[in-house]
C-alpha angles and dihedrals in degrees: 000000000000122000123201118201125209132240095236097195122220127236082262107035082058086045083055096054086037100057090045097059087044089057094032098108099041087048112111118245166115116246078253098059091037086057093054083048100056087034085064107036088055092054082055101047083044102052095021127214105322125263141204088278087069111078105219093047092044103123089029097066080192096177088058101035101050100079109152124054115173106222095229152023097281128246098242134140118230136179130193118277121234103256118264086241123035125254093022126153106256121218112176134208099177112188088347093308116121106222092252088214087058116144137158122192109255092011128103099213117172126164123282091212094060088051085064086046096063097033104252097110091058089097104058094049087084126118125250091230133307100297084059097115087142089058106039087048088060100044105047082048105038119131108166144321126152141282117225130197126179104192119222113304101005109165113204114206090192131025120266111227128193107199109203098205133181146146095217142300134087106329121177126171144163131197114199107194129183116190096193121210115309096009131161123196155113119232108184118201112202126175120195146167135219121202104286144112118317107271132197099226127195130182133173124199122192120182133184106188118189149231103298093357120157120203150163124202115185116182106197109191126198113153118155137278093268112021114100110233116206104188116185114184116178126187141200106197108200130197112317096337117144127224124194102183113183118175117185111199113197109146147029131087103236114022138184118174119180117203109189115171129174120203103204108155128070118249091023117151123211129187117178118185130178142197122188118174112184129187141150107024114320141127111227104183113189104194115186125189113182123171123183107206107171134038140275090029127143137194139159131195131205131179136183126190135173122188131201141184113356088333123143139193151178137202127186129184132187128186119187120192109194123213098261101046108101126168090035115151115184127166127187119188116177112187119186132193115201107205095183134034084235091059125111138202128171117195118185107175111185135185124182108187129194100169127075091206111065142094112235136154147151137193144171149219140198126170148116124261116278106276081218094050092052088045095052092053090047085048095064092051110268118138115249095246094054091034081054100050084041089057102046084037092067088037085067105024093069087071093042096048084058082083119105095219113089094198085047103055083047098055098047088039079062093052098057098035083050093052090039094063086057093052115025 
């Protein structure tokens, strides 16, 4: 006898399929892309928001910790940030709409929204797998964003940002990016929210990055104290290209953010580092999903996360090593200071490994700042609190000084020591 179990929706999982059929005649697209879209929606009214039954949202129970979805875009008014460094280049997606006047110099940037309009985009709407709710949310959602494209041995003086900024509602986005052969460039990718009302918030980042290629991807989140931010990044790592990806979580109140990078050329360098700072009572989830798939590659991936108040995290980290990728060496390290006993992490490190010649290891930390640091610091006359942010500031600082930008180890230097003074 077969039985076949229901999909019993949540109030917010209804308020997801509602809110789609409400947009569903302002959203952008082909009949192509419109067919991907209800394709999708349907898997996820189907299966529903994963739960803790489902691996790889084991310590997200998804389904039971989104609770509010606005029902449509939001009515906010939003202005440009002033960019993280200065003197970089300024691309805009204000309350989820792409500056249709929008141009860098060397770069090729077009809007993501009329590439649903004309269909191209239709491919990349795909899900990564089955266990892919941050994908098939966006797109299912996604309204514009921009497509980037750096040709073949372009050289940037100054970082390109591409603030992602709102003040609540619904707000989807994507940011196709292609680093042809022999660039050189920083692209920062910064979220942020204005007072306004809570948002459910979705990107999606795919990036191609070429032969040679040298590039450094910061993603800088600062959503508010009640929006949910699901963040997808997902890489193509070329020949001997070098990646350096650094993500900064310091907001939200309920966070998932996918890292999926494939390292498909040989001699090609990866160095992931993370920064999650968690207060109040959120839920900040880091998931990593890194397959070497060639030989004579290399990565290594450190992340530091410090945790106040009733605050928990996650991080989980998976290396493959596929059968023909030897000479890998890839090393993870996740340490973690608990700055409260209510105060939760959840570190789940992972290698699966299908070569016999390779380096690869991973390890983990958890622990609270030396009571004799802190009292040497006291004894020279600084007050606990302040004792207390010096002492977590250097904890962090030592990944982001591994930049090469001065002005950009400074500026975001300045994001988590200005974070730190509201929670420490």
């Amino acid at each position: 006898m077969n039985i076949q179990t229901t999909n019993r929706l949540t109030a917010a999982e209804t308020a997801l399929i509602e809110a789609y059929n409400d947009q569903l005649g302002d959203l952008p697209g082909d009949g192509e892309v419109f067919a991907v879209r209800d394709r999708l929606l349907d898997e996820l009214k189907t299966a529903g928001l994963p739960t803790r039954r489902v691996e790889a949202w084991h310590y997200t129970d998804f389904k039971n910790l989104l609770r509010l979805v606005p029902s449509d875009i939001g009515k906010g008014l939003v202005e440009a940030l002033p960019p993280t460094v200065e003197g970089s280049s300024v691309l805009t997606v204000l309350q989820g709409r792409a500056n249709e006047k929008a141009t860098v110099k060397n770069l090729t940037v077009g809007r993501y929204a009329d590439s649903l309009v004309n269909g191209t985009a239709a491919a990349g709407l795909e899900a990564l797998g089955k266990d892919d709710a941050v994908g098939r949310i966006n797109a299912s959602f996604v309204r514009d964003g921009y497509v980037i494209d750096l040709p073949d041995g372009t050289e940037l003086e100054a970082p390109v940002e591409v603030q992602f900024v709102h003040a609540g509602g619904q707000i989807h986005s994507r940011l196709p990016v292609n680093f042809g052969a022999d660039v050189k460039a920083t692209l920062i990718e910064r979220h942020q929210a204005v007072e306004g009302a809570a948002a459910l918030v979705s990107s999606v980042s795919e990036v191609r990055i070429g032969e040679r290629a040298d590039v450094t991807w910061i993603i800088l989140q600062e959503q508010g104290s009640e929006d949910t931010h699901l963040g997808q990044i997902r890489v193509d790592l070329g020949t001997d290209a070098r990646l350096r990806l650094f993500v900064i979580n310091a907001g939200g109140k309920l966070v998932r953010q996918e890292l999926h990078v494939k390292v498909t050329g040989e001699g090609a360098d990866l160095k992931i580092r993370g920064v999650n700072l968690l207060g109040g009572d959120t839920h900040t989830d880091v998931t990593l999903v890194l397959g070497h798939d060639v030989p004579h590659t290399g990565s290594t991936e450190i992340v530091r996360n410090v945790v106040f108040d009733r605050a928990r995290g996650v991080f989980q980290g998976m290396i493959r090593v596929a059968p023909d990728a030897q000479k890998t060496d890839a090393r993870m390290a996740c340490n973690t200071l608990l700055m409260s006993d209510d105060a939760e992490f959840s570190v789940k490190p992972e290698l699966e490994i299908f070569a016999d010649d390779v380096q690869c290891g991973h390890g983990a930390t958890v622990a609270d700042i030396d009571g004799n640091h802190l009292y040497y610091l006291m004894a020279r006359g600084i007050p606990k609190n302040k004792a207390r942010a010096m002492l977590v500031n250097a904890f962090v600082a030592e990944i982001v000084e591994e930049l090469e930008d001065e002005a950009l180890v400074e500026a975001l230097e300045g994001v988590i020591s200005e974070w730190l003074e509201k929670h420490a």
